[in-house]
N, CA and C of each residue as an Amber inpcrd file, in Angstrom:
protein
   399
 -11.2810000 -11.3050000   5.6880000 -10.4640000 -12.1030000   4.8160000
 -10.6680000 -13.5930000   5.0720000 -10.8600000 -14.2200000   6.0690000
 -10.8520000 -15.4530000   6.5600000 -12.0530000 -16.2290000   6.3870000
 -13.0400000 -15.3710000   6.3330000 -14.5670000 -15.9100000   5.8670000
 -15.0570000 -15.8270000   4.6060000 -13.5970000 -15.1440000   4.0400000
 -13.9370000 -15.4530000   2.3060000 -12.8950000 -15.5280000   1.9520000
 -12.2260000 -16.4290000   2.2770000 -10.2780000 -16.6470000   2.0860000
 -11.0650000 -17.1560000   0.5850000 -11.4790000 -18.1360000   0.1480000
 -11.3830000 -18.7970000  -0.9420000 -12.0950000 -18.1980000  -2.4820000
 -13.0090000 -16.9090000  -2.1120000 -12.9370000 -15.7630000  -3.1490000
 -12.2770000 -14.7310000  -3.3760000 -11.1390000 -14.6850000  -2.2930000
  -9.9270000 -13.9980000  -2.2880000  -9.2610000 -14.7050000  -3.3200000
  -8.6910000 -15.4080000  -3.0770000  -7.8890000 -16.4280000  -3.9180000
  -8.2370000 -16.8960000  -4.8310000  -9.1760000 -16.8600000  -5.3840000
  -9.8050000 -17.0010000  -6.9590000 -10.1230000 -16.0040000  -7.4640000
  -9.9420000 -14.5000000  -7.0750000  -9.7780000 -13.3060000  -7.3760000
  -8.6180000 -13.1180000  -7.7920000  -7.5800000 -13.3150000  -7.0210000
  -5.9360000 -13.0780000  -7.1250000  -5.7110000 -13.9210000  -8.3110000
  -6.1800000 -15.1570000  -8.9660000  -5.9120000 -15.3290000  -9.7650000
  -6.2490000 -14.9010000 -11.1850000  -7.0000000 -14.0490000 -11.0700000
  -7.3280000 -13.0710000 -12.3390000  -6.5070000 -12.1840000 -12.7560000
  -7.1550000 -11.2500000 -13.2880000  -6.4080000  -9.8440000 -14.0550000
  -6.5540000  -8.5890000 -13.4400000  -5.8190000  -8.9250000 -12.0460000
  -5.5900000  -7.3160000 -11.5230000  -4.8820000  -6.6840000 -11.7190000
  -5.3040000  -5.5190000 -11.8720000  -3.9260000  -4.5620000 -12.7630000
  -3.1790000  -3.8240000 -10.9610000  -3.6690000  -3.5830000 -10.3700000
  -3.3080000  -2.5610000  -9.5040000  -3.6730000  -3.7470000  -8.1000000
  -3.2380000  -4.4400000  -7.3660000  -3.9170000  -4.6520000  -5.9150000
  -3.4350000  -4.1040000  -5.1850000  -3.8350000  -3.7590000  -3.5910000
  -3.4710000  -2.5710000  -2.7250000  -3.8800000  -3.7910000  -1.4380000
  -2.8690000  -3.6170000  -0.3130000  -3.8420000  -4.8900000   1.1040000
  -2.2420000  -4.3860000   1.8850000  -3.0200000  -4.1650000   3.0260000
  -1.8340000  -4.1960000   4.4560000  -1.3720000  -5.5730000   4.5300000
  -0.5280000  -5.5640000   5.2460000  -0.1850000  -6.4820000   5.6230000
  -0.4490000  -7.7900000   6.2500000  -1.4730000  -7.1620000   7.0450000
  -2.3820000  -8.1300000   7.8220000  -3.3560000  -8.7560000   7.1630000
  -3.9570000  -7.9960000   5.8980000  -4.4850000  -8.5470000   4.9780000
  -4.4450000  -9.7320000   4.4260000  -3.0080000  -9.0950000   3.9650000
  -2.6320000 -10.6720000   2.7230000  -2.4040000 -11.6070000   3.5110000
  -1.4800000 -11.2250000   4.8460000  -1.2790000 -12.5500000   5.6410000
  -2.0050000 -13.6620000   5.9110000  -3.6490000 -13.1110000   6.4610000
  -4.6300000 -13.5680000   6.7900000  -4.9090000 -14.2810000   5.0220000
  -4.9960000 -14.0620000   4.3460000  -4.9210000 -15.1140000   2.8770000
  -3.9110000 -15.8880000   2.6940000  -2.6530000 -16.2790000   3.2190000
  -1.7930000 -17.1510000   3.3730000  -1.3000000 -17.1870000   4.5810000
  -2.0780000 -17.9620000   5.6790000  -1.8070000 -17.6590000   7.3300000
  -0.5380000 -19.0210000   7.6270000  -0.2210000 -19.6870000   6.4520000
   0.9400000 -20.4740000   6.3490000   2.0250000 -20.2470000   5.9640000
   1.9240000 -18.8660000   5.4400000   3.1630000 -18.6660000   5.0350000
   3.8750000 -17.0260000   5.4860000   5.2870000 -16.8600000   5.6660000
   5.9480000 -15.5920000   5.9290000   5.8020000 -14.8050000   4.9310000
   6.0350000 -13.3900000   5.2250000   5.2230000 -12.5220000   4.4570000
   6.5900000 -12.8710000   3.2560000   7.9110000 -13.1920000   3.3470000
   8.6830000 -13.1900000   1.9910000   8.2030000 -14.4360000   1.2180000
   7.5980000 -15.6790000   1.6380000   6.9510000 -16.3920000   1.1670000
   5.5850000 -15.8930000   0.3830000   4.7800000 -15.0140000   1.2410000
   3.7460000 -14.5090000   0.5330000   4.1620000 -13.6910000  -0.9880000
   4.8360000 -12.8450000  -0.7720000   5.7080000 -12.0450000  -1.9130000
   5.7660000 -12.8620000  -2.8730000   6.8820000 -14.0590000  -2.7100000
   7.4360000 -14.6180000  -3.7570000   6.1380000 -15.6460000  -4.4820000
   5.1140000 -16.0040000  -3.6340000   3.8290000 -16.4030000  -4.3020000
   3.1780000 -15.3360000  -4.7490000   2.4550000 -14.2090000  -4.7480000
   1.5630000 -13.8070000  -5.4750000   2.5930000 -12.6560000  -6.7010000
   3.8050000 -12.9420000  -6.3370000   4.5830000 -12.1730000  -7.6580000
   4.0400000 -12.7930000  -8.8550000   3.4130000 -11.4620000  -9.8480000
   3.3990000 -12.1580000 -11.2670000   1.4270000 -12.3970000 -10.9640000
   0.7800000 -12.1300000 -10.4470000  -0.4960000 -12.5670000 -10.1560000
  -1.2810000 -11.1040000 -10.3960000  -0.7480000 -10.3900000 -10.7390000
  -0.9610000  -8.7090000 -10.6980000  -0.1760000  -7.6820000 -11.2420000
  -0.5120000  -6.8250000 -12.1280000   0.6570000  -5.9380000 -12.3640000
   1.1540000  -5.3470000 -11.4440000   0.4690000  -4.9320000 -10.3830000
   1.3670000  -4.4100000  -9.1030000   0.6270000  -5.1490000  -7.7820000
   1.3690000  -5.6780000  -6.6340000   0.5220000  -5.6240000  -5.5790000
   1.4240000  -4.5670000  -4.4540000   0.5650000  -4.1160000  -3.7290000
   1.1870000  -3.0530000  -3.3290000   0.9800000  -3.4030000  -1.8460000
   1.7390000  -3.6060000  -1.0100000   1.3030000  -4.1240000   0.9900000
   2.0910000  -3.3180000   1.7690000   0.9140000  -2.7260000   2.4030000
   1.3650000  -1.4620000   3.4800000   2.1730000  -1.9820000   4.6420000
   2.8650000  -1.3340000   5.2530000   3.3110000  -2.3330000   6.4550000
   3.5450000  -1.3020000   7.2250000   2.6390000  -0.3650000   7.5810000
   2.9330000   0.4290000   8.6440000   3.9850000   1.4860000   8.9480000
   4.7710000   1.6190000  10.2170000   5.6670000   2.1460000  10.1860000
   6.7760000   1.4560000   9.7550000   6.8450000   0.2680000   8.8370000
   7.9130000  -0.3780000   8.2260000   7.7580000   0.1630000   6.6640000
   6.4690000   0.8320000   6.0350000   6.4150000   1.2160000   4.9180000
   6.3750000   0.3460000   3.8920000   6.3880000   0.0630000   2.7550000
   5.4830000  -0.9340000   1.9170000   6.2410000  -1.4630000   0.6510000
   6.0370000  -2.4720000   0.3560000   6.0860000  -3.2740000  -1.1630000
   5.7760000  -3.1130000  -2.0920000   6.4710000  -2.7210000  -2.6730000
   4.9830000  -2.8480000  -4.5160000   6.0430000  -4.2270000  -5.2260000
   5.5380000  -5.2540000  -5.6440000   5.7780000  -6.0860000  -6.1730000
   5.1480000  -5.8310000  -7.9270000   6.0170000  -6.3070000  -8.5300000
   5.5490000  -6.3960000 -10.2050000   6.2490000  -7.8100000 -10.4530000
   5.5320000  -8.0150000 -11.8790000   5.7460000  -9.5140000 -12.4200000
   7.3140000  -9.2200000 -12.6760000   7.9820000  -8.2120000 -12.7620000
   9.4720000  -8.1810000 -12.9670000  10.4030000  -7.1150000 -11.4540000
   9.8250000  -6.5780000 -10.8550000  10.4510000  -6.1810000  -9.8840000
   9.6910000  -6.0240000  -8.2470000  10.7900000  -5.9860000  -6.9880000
  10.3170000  -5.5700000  -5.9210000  10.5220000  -4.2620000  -5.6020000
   9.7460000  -3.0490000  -5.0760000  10.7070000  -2.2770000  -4.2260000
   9.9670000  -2.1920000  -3.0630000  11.3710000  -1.7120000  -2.2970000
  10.5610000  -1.1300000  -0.4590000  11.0110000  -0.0620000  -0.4680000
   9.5560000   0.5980000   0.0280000   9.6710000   1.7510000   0.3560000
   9.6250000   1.9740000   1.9830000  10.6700000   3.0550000   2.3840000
  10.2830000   3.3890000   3.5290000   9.0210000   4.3270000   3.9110000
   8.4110000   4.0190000   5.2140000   7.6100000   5.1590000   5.5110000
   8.6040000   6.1700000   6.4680000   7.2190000   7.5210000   5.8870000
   7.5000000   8.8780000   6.4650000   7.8070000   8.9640000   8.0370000
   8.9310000   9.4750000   8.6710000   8.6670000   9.3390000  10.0290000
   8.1070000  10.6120000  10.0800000   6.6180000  10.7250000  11.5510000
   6.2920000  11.4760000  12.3490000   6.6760000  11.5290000  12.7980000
   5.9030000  12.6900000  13.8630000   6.2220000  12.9810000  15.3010000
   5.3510000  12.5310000  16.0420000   4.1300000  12.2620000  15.7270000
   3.0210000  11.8030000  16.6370000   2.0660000  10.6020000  15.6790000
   1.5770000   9.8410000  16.0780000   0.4310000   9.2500000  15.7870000
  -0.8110000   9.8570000  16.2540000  -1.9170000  10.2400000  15.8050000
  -2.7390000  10.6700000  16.1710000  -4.3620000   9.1970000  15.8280000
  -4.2450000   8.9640000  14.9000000  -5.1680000   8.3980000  14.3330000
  -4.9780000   7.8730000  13.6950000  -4.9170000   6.3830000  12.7070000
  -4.5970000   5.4930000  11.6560000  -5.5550000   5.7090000  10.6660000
  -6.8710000   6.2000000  10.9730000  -8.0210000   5.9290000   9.8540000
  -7.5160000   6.6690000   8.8240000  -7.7210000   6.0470000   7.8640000
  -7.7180000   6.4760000   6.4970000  -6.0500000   6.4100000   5.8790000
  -5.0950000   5.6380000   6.5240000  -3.9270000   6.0900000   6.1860000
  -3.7860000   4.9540000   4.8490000  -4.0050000   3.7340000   4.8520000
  -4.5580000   3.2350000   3.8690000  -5.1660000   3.4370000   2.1640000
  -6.2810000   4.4360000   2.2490000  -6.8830000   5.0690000   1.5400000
  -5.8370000   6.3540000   1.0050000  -5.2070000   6.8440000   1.9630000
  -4.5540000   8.1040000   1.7450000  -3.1620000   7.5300000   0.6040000
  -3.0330000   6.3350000   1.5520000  -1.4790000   5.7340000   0.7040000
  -1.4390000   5.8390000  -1.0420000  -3.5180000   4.9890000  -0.6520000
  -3.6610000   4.3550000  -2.0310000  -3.8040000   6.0070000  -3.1120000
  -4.0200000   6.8910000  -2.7310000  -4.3240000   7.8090000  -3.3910000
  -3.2040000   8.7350000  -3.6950000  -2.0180000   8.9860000  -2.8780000
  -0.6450000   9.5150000  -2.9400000  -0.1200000   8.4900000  -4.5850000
  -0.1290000   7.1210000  -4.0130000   0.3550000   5.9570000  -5.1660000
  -0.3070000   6.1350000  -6.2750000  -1.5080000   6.1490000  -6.7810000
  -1.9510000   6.4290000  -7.7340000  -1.8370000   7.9010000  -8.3290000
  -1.7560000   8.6720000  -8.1570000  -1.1570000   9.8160000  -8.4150000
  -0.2910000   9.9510000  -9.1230000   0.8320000   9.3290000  -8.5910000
   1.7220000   8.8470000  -9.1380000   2.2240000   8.0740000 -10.6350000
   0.9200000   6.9580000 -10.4590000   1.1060000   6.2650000 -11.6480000
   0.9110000   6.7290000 -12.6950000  -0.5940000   7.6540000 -12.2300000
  -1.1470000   8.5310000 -13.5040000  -0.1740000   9.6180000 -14.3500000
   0.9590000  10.1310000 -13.8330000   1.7010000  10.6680000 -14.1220000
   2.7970000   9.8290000 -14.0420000   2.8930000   8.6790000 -14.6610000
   4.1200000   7.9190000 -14.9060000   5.3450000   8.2120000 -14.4020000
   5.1360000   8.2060000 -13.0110000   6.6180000   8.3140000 -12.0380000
   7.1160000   6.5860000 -11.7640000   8.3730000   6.4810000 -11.6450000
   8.8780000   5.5990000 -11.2740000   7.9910000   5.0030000  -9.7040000
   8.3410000   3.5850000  -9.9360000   7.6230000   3.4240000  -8.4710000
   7.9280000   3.6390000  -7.1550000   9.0000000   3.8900000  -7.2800000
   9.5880000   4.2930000  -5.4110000   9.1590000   5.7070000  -5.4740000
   9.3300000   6.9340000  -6.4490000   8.2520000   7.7630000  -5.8400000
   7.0430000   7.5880000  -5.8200000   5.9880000   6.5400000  -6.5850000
   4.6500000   6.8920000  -6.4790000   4.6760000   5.9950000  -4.9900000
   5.1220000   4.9650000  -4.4430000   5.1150000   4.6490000  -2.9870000
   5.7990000   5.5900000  -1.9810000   6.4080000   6.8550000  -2.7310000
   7.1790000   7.7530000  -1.4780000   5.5430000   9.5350000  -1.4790000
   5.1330000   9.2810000  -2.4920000   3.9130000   9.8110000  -2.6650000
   2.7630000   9.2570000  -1.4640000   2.7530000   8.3930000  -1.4350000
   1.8350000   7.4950000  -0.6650000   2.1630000   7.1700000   0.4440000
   3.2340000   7.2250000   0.6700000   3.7920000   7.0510000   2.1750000
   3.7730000   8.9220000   2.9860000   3.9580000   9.7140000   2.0960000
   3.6780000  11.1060000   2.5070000   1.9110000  11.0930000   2.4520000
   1.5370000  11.2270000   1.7600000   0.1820000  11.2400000   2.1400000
  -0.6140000  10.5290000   3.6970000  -0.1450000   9.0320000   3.5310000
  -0.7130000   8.4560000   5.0340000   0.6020000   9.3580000   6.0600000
   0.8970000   9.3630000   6.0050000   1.8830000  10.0880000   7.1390000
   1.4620000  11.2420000   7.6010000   0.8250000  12.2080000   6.5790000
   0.1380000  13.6220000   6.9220000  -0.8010000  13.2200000   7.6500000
  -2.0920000  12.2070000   7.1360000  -3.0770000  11.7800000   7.4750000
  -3.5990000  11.1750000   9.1980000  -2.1370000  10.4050000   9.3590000
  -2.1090000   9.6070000  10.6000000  -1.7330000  10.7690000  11.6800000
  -1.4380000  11.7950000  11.2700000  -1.0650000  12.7520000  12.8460000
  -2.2870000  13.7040000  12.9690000  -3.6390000  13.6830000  12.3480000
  -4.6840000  14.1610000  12.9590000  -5.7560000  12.8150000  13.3930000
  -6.9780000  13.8150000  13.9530000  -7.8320000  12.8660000  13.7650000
  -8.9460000  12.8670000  12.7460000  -9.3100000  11.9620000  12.3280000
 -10.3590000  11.4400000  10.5980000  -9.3730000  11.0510000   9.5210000
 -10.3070000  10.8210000   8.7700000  -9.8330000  10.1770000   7.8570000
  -9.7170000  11.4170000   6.2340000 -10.4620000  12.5410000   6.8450000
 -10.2210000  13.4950000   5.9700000  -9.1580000  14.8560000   6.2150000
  -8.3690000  14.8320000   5.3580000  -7.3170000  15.5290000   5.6610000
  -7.7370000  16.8460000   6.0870000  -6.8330000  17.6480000   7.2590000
  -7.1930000  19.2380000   7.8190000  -6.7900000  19.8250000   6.7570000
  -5.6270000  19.4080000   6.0810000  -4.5940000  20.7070000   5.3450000
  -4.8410000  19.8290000   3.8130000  -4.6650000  21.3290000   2.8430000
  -4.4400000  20.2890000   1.1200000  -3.0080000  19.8940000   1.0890000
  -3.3870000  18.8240000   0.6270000  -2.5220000  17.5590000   0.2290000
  -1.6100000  17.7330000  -0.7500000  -1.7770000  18.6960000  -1.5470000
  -1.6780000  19.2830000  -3.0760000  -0.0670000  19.4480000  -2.6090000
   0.5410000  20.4300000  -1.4190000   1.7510000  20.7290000  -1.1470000
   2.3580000  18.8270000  -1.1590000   2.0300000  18.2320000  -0.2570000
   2.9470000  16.6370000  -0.4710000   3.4610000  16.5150000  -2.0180000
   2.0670000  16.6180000  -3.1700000   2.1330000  16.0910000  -4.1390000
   3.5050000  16.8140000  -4.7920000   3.1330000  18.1100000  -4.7690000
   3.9940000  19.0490000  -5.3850000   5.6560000  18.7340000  -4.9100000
   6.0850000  18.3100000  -4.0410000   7.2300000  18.2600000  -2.9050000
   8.0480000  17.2340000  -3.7440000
């Protein structure tokens, strides 16, 4: 992010329909500002931006609303890879089937949550049961 902060930011000012970035992400693109500062700047820059935050669980910002979602508690951490990817794919799921957004982020927060208590980034078990749930 830091070695291309400034095609970041002339990206963000386009027409993203969907953006997806942890936390550490976006931060590192505004390393001046708190993440509710970050929020209240790139609101409206995207139809959704969506920022993972770990075991604090995530944001989806729209040009007209915030929500937070909590994440799933485990029992174990096993591995982080792919929880990211997993989020983004629980969330979209979601959209495609026009769910409100606190479930397509409670979709996505079950997905990385399954994901993070093995190890890889490819799930042991189908996923299909989360979706269905």
């Amino acid at each position: 992010m830091e070695a291309h902060r400034a095609d970041f930011l002339e990206m963000l000012g386009g027409t993203f329909d969907i953006l997806f970035s942890n936390e550490a992400e976006i931060g590192a693109l505004f390393p001046e500002k708190s993440l509710e500062e970050i929020i209240a700047h790139v609101q409206g820059k995207a139809q959704m931006i969506i920022i993972t935050r770990g075991e604090h669980g995530s944001i989806i910002v729209t040009p007209q609303e915030r929500v937070e979602v909590k994440a799933q508690l485990v029992s174990k951490v096993v591995d982080t890879t792919g929880a990211g990817d997993l989020y983004a794919a629980g969330f979209l799921y979601g959209v495609v089937k026009n769910l409100p957004l606190m479930e397509c982020g409670n979709l996505g927060s079950a997905c990385a949550a399954a994901i993070i208590q093995q190890l890889g980034a490819r799930s042991q078990k189908p996923l299909k049961a989360l979706i269905a749930a």
